[in-house]
N, C-alpha and C positions, 0 to 999 in steps of 0.2 A: 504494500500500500504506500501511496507519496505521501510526502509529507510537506507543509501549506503552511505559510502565514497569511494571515487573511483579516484584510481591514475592514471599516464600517461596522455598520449592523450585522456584515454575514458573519463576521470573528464569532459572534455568539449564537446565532444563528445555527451554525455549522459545527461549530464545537461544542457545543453543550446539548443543541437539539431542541433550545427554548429561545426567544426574543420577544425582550418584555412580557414575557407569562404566556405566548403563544406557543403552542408544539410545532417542532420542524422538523419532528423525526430525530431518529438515534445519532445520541453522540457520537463524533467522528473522533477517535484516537489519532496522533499523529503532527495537528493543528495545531495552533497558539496565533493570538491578535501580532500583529505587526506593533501595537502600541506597547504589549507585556515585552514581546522581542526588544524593542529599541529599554525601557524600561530595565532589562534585566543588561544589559549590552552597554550600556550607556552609564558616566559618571554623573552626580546630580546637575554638575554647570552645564554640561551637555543635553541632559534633560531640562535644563528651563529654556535655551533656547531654540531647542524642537520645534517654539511655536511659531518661531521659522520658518517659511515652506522650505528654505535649500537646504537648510539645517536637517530637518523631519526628513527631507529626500535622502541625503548621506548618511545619516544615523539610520534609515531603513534598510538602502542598501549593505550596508556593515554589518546590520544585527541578522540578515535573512540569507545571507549569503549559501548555508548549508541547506536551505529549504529546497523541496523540489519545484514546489507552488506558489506563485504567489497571485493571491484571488484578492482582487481591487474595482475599484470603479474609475472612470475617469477624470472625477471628481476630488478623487484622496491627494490629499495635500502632499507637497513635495513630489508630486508624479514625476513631474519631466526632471526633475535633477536626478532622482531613481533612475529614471530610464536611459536617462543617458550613461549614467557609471555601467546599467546593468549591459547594453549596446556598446562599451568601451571596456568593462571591465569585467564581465560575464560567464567568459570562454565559452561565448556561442552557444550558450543554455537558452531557448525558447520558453520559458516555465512563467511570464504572466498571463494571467486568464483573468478577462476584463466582463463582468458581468453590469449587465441595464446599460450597454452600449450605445449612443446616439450621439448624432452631428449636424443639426438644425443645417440646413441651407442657406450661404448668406443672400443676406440683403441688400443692397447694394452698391458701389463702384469700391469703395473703402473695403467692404467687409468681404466682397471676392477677390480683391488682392491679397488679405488677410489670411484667407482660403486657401491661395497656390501655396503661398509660404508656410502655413499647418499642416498641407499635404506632402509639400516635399521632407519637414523635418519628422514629423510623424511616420510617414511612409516607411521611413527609413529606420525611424525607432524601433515600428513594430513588426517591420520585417525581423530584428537583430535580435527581439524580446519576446513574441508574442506567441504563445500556444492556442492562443484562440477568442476570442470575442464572442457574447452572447445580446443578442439583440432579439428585439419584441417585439417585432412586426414581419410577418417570413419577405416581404420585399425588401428590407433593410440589409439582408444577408450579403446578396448580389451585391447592393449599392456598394457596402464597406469592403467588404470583400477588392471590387475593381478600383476601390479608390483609395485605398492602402497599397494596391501589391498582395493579397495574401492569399492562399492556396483558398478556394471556394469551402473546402472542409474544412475549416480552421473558422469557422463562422456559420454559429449556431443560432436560429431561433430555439427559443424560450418564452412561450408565452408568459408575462405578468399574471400573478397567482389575482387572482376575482374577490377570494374568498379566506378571511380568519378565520372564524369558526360558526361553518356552516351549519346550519339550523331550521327552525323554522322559518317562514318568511316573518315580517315584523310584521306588525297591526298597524296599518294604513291611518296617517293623521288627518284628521277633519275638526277645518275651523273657518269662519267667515269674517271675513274675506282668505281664500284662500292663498297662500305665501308661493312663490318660486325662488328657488335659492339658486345662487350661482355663486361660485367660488374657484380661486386659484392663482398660481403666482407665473405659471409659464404658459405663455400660447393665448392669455385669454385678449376674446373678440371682443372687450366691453362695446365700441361704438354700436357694434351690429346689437349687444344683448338691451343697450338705451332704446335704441330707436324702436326695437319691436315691443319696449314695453310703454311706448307714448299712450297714454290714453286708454291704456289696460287698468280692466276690473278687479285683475288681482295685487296683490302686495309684493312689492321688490325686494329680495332681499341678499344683497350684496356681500361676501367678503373679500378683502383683496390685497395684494401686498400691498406693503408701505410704499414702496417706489411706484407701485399705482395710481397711488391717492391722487394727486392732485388730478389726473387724467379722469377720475373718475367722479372727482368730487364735481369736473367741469359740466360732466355730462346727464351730472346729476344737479344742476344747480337750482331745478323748478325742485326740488325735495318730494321727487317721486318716491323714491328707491330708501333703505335702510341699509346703510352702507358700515361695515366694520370692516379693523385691519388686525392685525397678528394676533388674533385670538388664540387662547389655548385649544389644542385640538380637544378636549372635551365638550369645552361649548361651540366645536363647529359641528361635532355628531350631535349634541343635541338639538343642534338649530335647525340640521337635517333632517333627523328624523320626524322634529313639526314643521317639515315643508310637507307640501304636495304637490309639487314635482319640481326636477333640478334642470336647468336651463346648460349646458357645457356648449357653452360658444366660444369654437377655437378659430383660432387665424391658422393657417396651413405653413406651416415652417418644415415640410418635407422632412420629418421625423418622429418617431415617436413621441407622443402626445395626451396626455388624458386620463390616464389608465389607472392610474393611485382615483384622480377623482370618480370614474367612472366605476370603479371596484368597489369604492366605501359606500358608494349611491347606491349599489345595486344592491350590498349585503344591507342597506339599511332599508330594503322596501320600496326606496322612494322608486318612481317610476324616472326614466331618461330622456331628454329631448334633447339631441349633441349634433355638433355638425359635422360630417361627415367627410372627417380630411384622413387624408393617408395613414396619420399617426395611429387611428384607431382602425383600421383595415384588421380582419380577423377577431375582433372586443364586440363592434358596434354593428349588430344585421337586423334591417329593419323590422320592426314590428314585432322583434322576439325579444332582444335585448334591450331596443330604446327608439326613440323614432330619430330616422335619419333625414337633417335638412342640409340643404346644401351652403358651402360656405359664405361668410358675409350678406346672407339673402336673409336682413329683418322682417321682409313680410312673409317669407317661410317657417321664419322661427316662429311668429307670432299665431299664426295661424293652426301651427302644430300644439305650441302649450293650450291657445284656447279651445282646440279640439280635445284634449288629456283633461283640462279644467273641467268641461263644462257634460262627461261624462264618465261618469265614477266606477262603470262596468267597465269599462276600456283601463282605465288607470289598474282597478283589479289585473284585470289580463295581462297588461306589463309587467307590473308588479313580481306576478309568479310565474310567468317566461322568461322572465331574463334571469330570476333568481335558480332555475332550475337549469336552466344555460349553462349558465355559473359553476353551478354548487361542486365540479368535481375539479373546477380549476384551483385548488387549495394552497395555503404557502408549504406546507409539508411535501407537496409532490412539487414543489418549483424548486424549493431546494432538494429534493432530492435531485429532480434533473440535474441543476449545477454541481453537487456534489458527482456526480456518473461522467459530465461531460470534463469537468477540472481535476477531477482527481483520478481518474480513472478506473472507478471503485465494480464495473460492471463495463461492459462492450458501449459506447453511448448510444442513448435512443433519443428520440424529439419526442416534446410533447403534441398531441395534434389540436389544431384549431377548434374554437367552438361545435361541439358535436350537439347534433338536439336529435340523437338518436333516443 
């Protein structure tokens, strides 16, 4: 069996077989966090300034160096100074495995020059480092695949787990005027979610990042909407669960997209009305899991919620189609995939797409 440092969430995740009180399946022998590694590796002046990214990147590559594995996102702090030492100083080990894989499309003239230059020095990283990439969308594979360099097998879909702890469906909120919740910090379409709600009967109910705010406080400025920002996630499931129905108006950033929000909506009951960008390709099939509108089109969206609003039998039928959709996409069998495809604990399999067999 290999043996792995492994940062974020999946460190506990994967090693202990719990995250935050959830079950992810059996303890993996072998593991240890990237953080405990640098931790036990590292003198204390060295560990205060870890907080470092180049500092965190060096004290990583030092503390892991005997590992076979190293399972990260590409997000974990001190990546590219890692990567580099591990590309320079390595001996030709391919051993990271980069799980919840994505690279939004830029935008433009700045941000695709910005692009050549990530491709070319990435490219080259993850030719020198990389055992494999797992991405959440099975179109995403190809993408990353031809725009790194990397063998097509060396880049896995993985679907995003739907589901914590699946159960019954939840008991459907009812209150008047009824509430639409929309929430989130990446991708979100507020202009298209304002306009479709001009003039609507039902209750807005906003959360958003802070670097949102003022964009949304503008678009909110006749004080339709109930708008909050970095709330604790306890009171965003409960604001959820007394919605009746969740609005997911994304802007199309050619990537994965949605799928944390469109997962928690769906195990809490609420019914879906999302727009139908790439990102959620294999999550989002119409009229089973959520109703599909098309992007930036406010008089689609608006038309879809007041169809979901304004009959209770329908929102029923969402409600326990999507959650039965769902229910077998668990975080216990996502990470077990990732443990099968990183570690090589079994021959690796895929998980397959939404089944409504």
């Amino acid at each position: 069996m290999l043996t792995a440092a492994i940062d974020n969430w999946y460190a506990e995740a994967i090693i202990s077989g719990r995250n935050n009180g959830l079950y992810c399946g059996s303890p993996t022998p072998g593991c240890d966090s990237v953080d405990h590694m640098i931790a036990r590796h590292a003198s204390p002046f060295w560990r205060r300034l870890a907080r470092l990214k180049s500092v965190r990147g060096w004290l990583w590559f030092c503390a892991t160096r005997q590992v076979d594995r190293v399972i990260c996102t590409f997000s974990s702090r001190g990546l590219l100074v890692f990567l580099l030492l591990e590309a320079l100083l390595g001996r030709g080990r391919r051993r990271v495995f980069f799980v919840e894989f994505l690279r939004p499309e830029p935008a433009g003239g700045k941000a695709r020059v910005k692009e050549v230059l990530h491709i070319l020095l990435y490219g080259w990283l993850f030719r020198h480092t990389v055992a494999g990439l797992q991405v959440m969308t099975q179109w995403e594979a190809a993408r990353y695949a031809g725009k790194y360099g990397l063998a097509p097998e060396r880049v896995h879909f993985v679907p995003f787990p739907m589901m914590l702890q699946p159960g019954q469906v939840p008991p459907a909120h009812t209150a008047e005027p009824p509430t639409v919740m929309a929430s989130g910090r990446a991708a979100c379409d507020w202009p298209t979610l304002f306009a479709a709600s001009r003039g609507a009967p039902w209750r807005l109910l906003v959360v958003c990042a802070r670097q949102d705010r003022p964009l949304v406080d503008r678009l909110n400025a006749d004080g339709r909407a109930i708008v909050l920002s970095e709330i604790p996630a306890a009171e965003h499931q409960r604001l959820l669960q007394e919605s009746a129905v969740y609005a997911l108006a994304l802007h199309e950033i050619g990537a994965s997209s949605g799928q944390v929000r469109f997962a928690r909506t769906i195990e809490a009951g609420v019914p879906v009305v999302a727009s139908a960008v790439r990102g959620l390709e294999g999550y989002l099939d119409d009229g089973v899991t959520g109703v599909a509108v098309p992007v930036a089109d406010a008089a689609a969206l608006r038309a879809a919620l007041d169809l979901l609003l304004g009959d209770e039998a329908r929102r029923g039928a969402l409600r326990s189609s999507a959650y039965e959709a769902m229910r077998n996409r668990t975080l216990e069998q996502f990470i077990g995939a990732i443990k099968r495809l990183s570690l090589g604990m079994v021959p690796p399999t895929g998980i397959e797409p939404v089944s409504h067999a």
